[in-house]
C-alpha positions as YAML, in Angstrom:
chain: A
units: angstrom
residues:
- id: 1
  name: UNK
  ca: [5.41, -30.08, -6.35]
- id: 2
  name: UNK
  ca: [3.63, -31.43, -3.47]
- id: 3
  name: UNK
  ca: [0.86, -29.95, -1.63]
- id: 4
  name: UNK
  ca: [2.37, -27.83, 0.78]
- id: 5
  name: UNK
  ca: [5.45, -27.44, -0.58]
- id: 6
  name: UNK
  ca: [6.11, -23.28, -1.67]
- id: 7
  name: UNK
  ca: [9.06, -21.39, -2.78]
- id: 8
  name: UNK
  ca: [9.86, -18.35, -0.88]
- id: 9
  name: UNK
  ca: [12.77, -15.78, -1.07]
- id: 10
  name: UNK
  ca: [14.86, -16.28, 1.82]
- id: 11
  name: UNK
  ca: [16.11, -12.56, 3.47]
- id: 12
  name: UNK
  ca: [19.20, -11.83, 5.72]
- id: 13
  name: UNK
  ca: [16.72, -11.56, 8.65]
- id: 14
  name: UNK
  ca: [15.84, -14.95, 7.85]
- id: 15
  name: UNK
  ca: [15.86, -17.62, 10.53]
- id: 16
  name: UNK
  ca: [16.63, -20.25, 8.23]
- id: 17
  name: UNK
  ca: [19.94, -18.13, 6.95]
- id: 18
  name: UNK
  ca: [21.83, -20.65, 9.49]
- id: 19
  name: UNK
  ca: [20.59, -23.95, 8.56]
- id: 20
  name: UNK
  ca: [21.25, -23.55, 4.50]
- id: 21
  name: UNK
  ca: [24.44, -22.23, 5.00]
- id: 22
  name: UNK
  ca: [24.70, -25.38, 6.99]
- id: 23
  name: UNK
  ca: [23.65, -27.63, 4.29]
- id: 24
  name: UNK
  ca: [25.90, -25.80, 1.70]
- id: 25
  name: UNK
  ca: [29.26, -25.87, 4.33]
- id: 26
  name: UNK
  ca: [28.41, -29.53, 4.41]
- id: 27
  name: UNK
  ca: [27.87, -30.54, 0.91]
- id: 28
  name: UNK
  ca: [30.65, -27.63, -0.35]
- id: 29
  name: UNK
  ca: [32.67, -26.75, 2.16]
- id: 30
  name: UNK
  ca: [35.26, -28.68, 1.10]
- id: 31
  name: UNK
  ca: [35.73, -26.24, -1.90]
- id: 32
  name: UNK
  ca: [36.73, -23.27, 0.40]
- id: 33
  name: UNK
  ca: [39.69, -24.02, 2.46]
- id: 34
  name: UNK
  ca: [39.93, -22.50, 5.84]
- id: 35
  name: UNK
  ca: [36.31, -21.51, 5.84]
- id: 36
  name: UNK
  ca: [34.66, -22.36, 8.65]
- id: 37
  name: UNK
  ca: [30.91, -22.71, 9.48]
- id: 38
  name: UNK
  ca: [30.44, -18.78, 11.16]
- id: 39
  name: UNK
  ca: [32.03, -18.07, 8.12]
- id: 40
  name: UNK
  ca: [30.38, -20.12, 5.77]
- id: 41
  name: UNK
  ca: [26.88, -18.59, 7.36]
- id: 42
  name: UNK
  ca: [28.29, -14.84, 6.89]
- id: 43
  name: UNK
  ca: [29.03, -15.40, 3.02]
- id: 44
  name: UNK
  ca: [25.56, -16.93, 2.64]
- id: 45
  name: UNK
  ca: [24.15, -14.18, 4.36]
- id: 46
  name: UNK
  ca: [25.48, -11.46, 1.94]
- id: 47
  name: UNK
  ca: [24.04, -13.61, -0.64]
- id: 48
  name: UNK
  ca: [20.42, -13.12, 0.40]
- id: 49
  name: UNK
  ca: [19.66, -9.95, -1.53]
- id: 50
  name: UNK
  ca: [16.25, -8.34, -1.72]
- id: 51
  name: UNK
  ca: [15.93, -9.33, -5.46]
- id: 52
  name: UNK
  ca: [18.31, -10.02, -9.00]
- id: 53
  name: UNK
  ca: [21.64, -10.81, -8.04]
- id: 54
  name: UNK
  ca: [22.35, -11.93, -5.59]
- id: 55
  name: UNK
  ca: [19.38, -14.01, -4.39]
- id: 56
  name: UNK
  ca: [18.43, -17.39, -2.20]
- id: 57
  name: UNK
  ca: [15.02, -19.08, -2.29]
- id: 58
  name: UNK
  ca: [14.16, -21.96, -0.37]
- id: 59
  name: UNK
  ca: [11.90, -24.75, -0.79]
- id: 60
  name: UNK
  ca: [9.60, -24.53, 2.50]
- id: 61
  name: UNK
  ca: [6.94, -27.33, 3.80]
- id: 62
  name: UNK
  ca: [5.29, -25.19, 6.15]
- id: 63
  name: UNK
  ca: [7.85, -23.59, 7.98]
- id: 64
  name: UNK
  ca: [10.63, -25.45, 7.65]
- id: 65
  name: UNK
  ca: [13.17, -25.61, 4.91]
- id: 66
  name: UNK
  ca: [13.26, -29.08, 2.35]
- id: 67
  name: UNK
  ca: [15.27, -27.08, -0.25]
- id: 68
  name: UNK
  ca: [17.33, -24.27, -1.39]
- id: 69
  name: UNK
  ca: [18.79, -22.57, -4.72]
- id: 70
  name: UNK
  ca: [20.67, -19.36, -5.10]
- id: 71
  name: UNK
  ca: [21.92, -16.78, -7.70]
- id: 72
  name: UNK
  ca: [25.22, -15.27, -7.13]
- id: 73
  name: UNK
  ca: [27.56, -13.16, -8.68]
- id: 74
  name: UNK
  ca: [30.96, -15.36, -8.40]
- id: 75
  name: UNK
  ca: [31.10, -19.14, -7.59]
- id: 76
  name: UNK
  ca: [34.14, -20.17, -9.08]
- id: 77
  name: UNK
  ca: [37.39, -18.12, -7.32]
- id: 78
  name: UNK
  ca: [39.18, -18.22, -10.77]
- id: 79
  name: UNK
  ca: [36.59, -17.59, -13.25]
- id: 80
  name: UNK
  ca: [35.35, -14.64, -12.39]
- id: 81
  name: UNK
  ca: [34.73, -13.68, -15.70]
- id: 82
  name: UNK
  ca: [31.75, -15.51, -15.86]
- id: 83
  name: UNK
  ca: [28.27, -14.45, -14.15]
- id: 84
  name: UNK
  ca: [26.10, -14.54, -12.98]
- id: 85
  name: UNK
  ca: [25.89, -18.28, -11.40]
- id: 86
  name: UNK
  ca: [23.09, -20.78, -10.26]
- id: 87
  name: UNK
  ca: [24.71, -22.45, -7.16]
- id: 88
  name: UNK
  ca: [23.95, -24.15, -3.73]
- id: 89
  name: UNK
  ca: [20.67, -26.39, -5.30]
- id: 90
  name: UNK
  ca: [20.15, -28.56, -2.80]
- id: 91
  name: UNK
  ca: [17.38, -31.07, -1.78]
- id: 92
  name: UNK
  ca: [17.11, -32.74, 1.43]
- id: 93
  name: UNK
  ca: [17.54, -36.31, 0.97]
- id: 94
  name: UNK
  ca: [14.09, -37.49, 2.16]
- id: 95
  name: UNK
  ca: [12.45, -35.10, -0.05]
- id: 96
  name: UNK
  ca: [14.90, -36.00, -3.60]
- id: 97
  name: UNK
  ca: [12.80, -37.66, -6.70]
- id: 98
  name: UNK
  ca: [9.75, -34.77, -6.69]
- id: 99
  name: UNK
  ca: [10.81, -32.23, -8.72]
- id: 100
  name: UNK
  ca: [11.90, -29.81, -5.99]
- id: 101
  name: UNK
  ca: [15.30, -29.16, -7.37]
- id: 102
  name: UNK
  ca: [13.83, -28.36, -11.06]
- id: 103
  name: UNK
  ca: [11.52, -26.08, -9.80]
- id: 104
  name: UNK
  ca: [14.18, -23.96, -7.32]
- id: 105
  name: UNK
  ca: [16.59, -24.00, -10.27]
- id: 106
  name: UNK
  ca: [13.56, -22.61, -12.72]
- id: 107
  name: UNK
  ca: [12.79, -19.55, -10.07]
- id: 108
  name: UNK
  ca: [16.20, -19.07, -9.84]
- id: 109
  name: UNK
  ca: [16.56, -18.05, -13.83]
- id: 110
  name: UNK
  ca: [13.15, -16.73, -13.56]
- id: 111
  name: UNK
  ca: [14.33, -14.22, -11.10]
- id: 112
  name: UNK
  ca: [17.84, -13.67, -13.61]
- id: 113
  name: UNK
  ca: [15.56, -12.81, -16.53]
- id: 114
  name: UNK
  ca: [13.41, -10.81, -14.49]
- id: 115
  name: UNK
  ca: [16.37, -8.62, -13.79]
- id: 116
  name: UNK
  ca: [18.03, -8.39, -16.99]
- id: 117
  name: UNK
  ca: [20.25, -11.15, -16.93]
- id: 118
  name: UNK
  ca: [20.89, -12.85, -19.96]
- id: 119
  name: UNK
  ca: [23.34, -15.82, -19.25]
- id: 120
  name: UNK
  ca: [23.85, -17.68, -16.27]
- id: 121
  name: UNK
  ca: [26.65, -20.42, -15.14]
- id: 122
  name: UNK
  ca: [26.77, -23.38, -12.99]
- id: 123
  name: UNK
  ca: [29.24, -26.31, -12.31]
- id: 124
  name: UNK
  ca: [28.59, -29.86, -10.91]
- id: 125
  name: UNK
  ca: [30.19, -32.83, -10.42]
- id: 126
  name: UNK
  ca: [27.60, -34.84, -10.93]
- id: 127
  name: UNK
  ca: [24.20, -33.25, -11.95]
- id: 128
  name: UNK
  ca: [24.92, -32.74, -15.58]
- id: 129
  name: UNK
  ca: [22.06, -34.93, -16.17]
- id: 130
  name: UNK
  ca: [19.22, -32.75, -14.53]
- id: 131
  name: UNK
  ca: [20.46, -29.51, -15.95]
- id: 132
  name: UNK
  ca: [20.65, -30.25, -19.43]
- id: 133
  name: UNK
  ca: [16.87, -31.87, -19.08]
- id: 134
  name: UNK
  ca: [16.31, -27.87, -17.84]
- id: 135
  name: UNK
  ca: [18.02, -26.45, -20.72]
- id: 136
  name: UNK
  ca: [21.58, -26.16, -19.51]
- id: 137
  name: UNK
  ca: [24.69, -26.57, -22.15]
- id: 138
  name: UNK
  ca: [28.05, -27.79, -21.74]
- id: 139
  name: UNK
  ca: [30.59, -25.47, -21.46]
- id: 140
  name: UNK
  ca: [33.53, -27.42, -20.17]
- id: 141
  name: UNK
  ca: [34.69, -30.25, -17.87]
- id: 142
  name: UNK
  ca: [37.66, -29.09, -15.81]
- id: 143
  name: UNK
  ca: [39.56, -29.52, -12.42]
- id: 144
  name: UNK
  ca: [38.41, -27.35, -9.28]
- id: 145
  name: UNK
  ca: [39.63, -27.33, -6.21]
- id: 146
  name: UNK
  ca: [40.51, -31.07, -6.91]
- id: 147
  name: UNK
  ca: [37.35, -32.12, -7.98]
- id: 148
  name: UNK
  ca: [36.33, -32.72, -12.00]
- id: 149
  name: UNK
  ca: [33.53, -30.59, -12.58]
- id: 150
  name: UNK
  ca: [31.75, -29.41, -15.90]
- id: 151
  name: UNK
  ca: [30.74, -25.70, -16.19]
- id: 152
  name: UNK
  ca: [27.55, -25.15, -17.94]
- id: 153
  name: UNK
  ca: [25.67, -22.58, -19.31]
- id: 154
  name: UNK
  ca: [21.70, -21.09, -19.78]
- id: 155
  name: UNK
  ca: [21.03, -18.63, -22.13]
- id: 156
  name: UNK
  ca: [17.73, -16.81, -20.49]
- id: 157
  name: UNK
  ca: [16.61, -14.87, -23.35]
- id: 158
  name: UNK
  ca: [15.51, -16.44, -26.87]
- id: 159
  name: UNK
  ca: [17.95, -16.27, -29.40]
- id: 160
  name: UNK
  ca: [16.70, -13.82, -32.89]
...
């Protein structure tokens, strides 16, 4: 990662809590009908637990923000079943093509496996690519919300 460039744990005090929900409302928002952005910033604010699940960590140059990651309990309304998830990896544009994503998404399981967890989920429309270089399995390709996305899967403990 470039010089500079740290990971830190972002906390509901944070003063960045605003501008990542922003990014995720803009890249996702379209996945949550009739949630708008004070809303959008209150449900990533309960996300940003004090450790395990559920977590956010942010990619920081200095002081500001280039990046973000989180671990939740529930990211897809009806599969509920499975958790918990990786979810809201996203890179600013100007900073895409040095690793920042890979190395949010590899605290994020670090901090799963830290607390226990054993399996984590994702879905993407169009990442599939970078998380299986990271490890990540198919699990299945399916409609959401009217978008085609494929679930995936990371076993965080080595299998006997």
């Amino acid at each position: 990662m470039d010089a500079g460039l740290y990971l830190a744990r972002i906390d509901v005090h944070s003063p960045h809590v605003a501008t990542l929900a922003g990014w995720a409302h803009a890249e996702w928002g379209h996945l949550h009908p009739g949630r708008d952005l004070a809303a959008a910033i209150g449900h990533f604010r309960a996300d940003c637990g004090p450790a395990g699940v559920p977590s956010v960590f942010a990619a920081m140059h200095g002081e500001q923000p280039v990046g973000m990651a989180s671990l939740v309990v529930d990211d897809m309304s009806d599969r509920r079943e499975l958790t918990p998830w990786l979810a809201s990896v996203y890179v600013l544009p100007d900073w895409r093509g040095r690793s920042i994503a890979s190395r949010l998404v590899c605290r994020v399981e670090e901090e799963a496996r830290a607390h226990g967890v054993e399996r984590c989920y994702l879905y993407t429309p169009d990442q599939q690519a970078l998380y299986r270089r990271l490890g990540w399995q198919d699990v299945e390709e399916r409609d959401y919300r009217g978008e085609t996305v494929t679930i995936m899967q990371r076993d965080l403990v080595p299998s006997t």
